[in-house]
C-alpha positions in Angstrom: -23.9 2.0 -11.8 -26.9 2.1 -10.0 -27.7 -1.5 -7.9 -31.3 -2.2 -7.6 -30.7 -5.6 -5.9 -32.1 -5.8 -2.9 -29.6 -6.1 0.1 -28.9 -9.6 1.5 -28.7 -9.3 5.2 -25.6 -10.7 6.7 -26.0 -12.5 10.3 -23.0 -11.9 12.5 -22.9 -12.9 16.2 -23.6 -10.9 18.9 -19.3 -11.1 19.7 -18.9 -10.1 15.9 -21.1 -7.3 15.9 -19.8 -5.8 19.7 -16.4 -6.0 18.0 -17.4 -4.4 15.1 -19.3 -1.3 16.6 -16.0 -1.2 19.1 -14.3 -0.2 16.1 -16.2 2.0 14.7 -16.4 4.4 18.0 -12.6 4.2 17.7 -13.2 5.5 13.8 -16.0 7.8 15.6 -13.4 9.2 18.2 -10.7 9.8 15.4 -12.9 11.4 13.0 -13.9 13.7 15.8 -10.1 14.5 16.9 -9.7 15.3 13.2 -12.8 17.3 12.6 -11.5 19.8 16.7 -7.9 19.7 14.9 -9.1 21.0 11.5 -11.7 23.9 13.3 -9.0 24.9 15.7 -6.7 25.7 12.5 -4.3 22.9 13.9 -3.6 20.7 10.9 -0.3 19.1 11.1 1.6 15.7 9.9 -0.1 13.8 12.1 -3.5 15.2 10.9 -2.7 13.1 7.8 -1.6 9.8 9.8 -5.1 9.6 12.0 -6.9 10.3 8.7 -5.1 7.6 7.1 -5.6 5.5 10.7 -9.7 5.5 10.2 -9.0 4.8 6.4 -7.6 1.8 7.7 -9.8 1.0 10.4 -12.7 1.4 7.8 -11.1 -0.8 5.2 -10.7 -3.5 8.7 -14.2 -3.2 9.4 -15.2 -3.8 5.7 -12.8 -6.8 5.7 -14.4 -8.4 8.9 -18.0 -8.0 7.3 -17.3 -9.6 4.3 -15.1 -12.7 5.8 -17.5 -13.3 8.6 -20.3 -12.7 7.1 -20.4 -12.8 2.7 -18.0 -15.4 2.4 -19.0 -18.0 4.4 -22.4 -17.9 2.7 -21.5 -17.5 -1.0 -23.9 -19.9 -1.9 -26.6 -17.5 -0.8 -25.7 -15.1 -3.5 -26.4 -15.1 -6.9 -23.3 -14.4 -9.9 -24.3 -10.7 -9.6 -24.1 -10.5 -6.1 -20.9 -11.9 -6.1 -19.5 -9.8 -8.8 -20.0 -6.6 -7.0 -19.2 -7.6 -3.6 -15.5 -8.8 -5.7 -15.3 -4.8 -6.9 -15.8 -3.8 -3.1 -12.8 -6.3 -2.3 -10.9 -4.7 -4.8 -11.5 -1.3 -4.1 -10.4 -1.7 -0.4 -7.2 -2.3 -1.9 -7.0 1.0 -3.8 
């Protein structure tokens, strides 16, 4: 489903945001371990836990944005806008 909405911008403070980008270099850093283990032919268990470490730090970061930022301004949105950021919330979950 295509959403031609346009995007409401969400205001986070400047502590918010350094947090945010601090974990996303950490997602950064682990998805460049993965991508020198996987060219180097090195794959192993763990391979499978950091992959599933920057699922979970993506899922954190998406989590942050939309209780900082979304929910306190709900009345902001309209019904539509609320509906589809609920199916994001959901599919974190999954």
């Amino acid at each position: 489903m295509k959403n031609n909405m346009k995007p409401q911008k969400i205001n986070l403070t400047k502590e918010q945001r350094q947090e945010l980008l601090l974990s996303m270099k950490k997602i950064i850093g682990q998805m460049n371990a993965i991508s020198t283990v996987i060219e180097a032919n090195q794959v192993t268990d763990n391979t499978f836990n950091q992959i599933l470490a920057v699922k979970g730090g993506a899922t954190r970061i998406c989590k942050e944005i939309i209780s900082k930022g979304v929910l306190p301004n709900l009345k902001n949105y309209s019904d539509k806008q609320i509906d589809q950021a609920l199916n994001v919330i959901f599919r974190l979950e999954s």
